[in-house]
C-alpha positions, 0 to 999 in steps of 0.5 A, spaced: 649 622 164 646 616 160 644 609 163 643 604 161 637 600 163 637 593 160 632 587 162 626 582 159 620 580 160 623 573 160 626 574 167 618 574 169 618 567 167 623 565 172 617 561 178 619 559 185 615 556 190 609 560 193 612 566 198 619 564 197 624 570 197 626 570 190 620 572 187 617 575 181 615 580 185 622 583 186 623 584 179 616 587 178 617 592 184 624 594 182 622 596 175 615 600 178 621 603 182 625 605 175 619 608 172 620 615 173 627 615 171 630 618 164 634 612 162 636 608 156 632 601 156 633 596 153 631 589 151 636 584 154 639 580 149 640 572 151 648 570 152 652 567 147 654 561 149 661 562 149 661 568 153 657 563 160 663 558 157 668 562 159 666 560 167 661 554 168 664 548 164 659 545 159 657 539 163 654 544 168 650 547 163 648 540 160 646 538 167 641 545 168 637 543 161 637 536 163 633 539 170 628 544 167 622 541 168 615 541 162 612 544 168 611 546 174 617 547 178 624 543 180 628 543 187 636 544 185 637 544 192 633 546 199 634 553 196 634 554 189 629 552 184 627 551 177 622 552 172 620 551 165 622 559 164 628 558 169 634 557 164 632 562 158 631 568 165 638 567 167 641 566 160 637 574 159 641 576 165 648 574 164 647 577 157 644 582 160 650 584 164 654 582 158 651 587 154 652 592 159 659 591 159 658 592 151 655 598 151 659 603 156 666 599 153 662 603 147 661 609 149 654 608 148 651 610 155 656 612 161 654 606 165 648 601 166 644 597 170 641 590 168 635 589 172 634 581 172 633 574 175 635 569 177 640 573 181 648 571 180 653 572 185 652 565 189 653 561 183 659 557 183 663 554 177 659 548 177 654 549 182 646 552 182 645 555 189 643 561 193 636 562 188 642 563 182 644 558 176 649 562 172 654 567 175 653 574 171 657 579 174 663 574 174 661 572 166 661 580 165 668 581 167 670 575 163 668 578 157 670 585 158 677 582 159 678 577 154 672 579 148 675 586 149 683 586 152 682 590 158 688 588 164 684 590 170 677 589 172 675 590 178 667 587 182 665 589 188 659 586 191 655 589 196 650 584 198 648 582 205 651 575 202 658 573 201 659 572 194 661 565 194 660 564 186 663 570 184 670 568 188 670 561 186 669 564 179 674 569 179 679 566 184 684 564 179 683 571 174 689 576 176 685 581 171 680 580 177 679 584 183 672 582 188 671 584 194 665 583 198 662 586 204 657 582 207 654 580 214 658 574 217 656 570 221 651 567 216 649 564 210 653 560 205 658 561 210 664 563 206 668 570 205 673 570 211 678 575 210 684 569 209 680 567 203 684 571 198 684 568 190 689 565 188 693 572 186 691 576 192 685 578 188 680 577 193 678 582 198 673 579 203 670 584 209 666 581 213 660 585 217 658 583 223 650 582 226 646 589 228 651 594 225 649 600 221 650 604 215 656 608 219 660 601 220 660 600 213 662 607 211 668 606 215 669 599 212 669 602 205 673 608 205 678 605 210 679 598 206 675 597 200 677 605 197 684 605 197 684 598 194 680 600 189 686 606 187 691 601 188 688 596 183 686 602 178 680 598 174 679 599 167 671 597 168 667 597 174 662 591 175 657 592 181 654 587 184 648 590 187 645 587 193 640 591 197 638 585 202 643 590 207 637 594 208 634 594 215 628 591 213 630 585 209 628 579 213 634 574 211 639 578 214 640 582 220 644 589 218 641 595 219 643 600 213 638 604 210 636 607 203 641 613 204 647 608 205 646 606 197 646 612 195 652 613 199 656 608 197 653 608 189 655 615 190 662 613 192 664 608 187 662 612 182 666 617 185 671 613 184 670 610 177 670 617 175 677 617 177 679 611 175 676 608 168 672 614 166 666 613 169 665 606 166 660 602 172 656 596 170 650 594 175 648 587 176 642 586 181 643 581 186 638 580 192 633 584 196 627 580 200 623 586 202 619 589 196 619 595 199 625 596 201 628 592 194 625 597 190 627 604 194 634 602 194 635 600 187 631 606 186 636 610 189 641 606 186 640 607 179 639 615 181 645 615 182 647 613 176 643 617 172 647 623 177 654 620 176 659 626 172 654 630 171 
C-alpha cells in the first residue's frame, strides 16, 4: 500500500499566542511521530484559488488578507488568531488536501494524509473560527466532485468537536455525505442529530461526556457503517481529530490510541469495499502533543497497512 504524506514547512509559520493549543508544536510532534513510517512525502502545493472559491465566497478571503498582520499577531475571535504566515499555511492545507485527492483519483498512492495547520473543519462559509480559517476537507470534496465528476463523496469527521463549518459548507451539496461523531455538550455547540443538511445528507451523532472507545465503537458500527454502504462513496474524506483521546485537555472522551487504530482500520475496511480504498486524510485537532502524535501515528500506520 502506498501514503501519501504531503505537508510544508510554511504550516510552521502559522504563530498563535504563548500556550495556545493550537500550537507549532502539534505539527512538529506529528511529523516526529511519522518519521519512521514508509510513505510518499510531498511537498503541499498552495491551493488554487478557484478550488477555495468553491466554498468561502471572495469577500471572506478579501476580509483575511485585509486581517494579516506585517507582524506579530491578530485576534480574529477569542479563539482564533492570525499572523504574517497564517493565510499562506492554510492556503498549504487546503492545497494540500486538494492534491490529495488528486493524487489517490490518480492512482498515484492508494491514500494520503495531509499533515497541516491551521486546522479546517470549524471554518464556515464566511467565518474563521474554532483556530480554522479555511475548510480543507469540504475544499477536498468540492474539487473531487466538481474538478473530477465524482456523484457521491462522503466526509467523516471524528474529531471531539462538531464540525460546524464542514456542515455549513457541505449543507446544500447532495453529492456530500458528512457525518460527525463528537462529544456533546461542548464546544461550538452545533451537531444535534436534527441537524441534517439540506438533502438529509447530514449525520450528527453526538457522544456524551466520560464515555469510552467501546461507546464509539457501537455508535459507529451501529450508525455510521451502515450509513456509509447505503450512500456507496466513491472517494472517502477523513477529518482526523485526535482530541477524543483521554488525555486531551479540551474535551472530556476517554478513547485511547488503539480506539484510532480501530476506527481508521474500519473506514478503510470500508472504502475498500466500497471506492477501491481510495481515503484522503486531513488533520484537524489534538491538544495534548503526546497523545496528538501516538495517535496520528497509529492513524497514519493504518494507512500504510490498509489492503495490503
Amino acid at each position: 500500500m502506498t501514503t501519501a504524506l504531503l505537508t510544508h514547512a510554511d504550516c510552521l509559520d502559522h504563530h498563535t499566542p504563548r500556550r495556545h493549543p493550537e500550537q507549532v508544536a502539534r505539527l512538529e510532534h506529528v511529523l516526529h511521530a511519522l518519521e519512521p513510517l514508509d510513505l510518499k512525502r510531498v511537498t503541499a502545493p498552495l491551493a488554487a484559488e478557484d478550488d477555495v472559491l468553491r466554498v468561502h465566497p471572495a469577500s471572506y478571503l478579501a476580509e483575511l488578507r485585509a486581517a494579516l498582520p506585517e507582524e506579530g499577531i491578530a485576534k480574529l475571535d477569542a479563539d482564533t488568531f492570525i499572523s504574517a504566515g497564517s493565510l499562506t499555511a492554510a492556503y498549504r492545507g487546503a492545497g494540500a488536501a486538494v492534491r490529495a485527492v488528486d493524487m489517490v483519483l490518480a492512482g498515484e498512492v492508494d491514500n494520503a494524509f495531509a499533515a497541516c495547520r491551521p486546522p479546517g473543519h470549524h471554518a464556515e462559509r464566511a467565518t474563521p473560527m474554532g483556530f480554522c480559517l479555511l475548510g480543507n476537507a469540504a475544499i477536498a470534496a468540492k474539487h473531487a466532485l466538481d474538478h473530477h465528476g465524482l456523484s457521491r463523496v462522503a466526509v467523516v469527521d471524528f474529531d471531539v468537536h462538531h464540525g460546524n463549518g464542514t456542515q455549513d459548507l457541505l449543507w446544500d451539496e447532495a453529492r456530500a455525505l458528512f457525518v460527525s461523531s463528537h462529544q456533546s455538550p461542548l464546544w461550538p455547540g452545533s451537531g444535534s442529530p436534527d441537524e441534517r443538511g439540506a438533502h438529509g445528507n447530514v449525520v450528527n451523532l453526538p457522544l456524551p461526556p466520560d464515555s469510552d472507545g467501546a461507546h464509539m465503537r457501537a455508535v459507529y458500527e451501529t450508525q455510521v457503517f451502515p450509513r456509509l454502504r447505503a450512500f456507496a462513496p466513491e472517494l472517502l474524506i477523513v477529518s482526523a481529530g485526535f482530541d477524543a483521546h483521554a488525555d486531551d485537555p479540551l474535551a472530556q472522551l476517554e478513547w485511547k490510541t488503539a480506539d484510532f487504530d480501530w476506527l481508521t482500520r474500519q473506514l478503510c475496511d470500508l472504502a475498500d469495499e466500497l471506492c477501491g480504498g481510495r481515503v484522503v486524510s486531513t488533520l484537524e485537532g489534538g491538544y495534548d502533543l503526546s497523545a496528538l502524535a501516538a495517535s496520528a501515528a497509529a492513524h497514519v500506520r493504518v494507512l500504510t497497512e490498509a489492503g495490503a
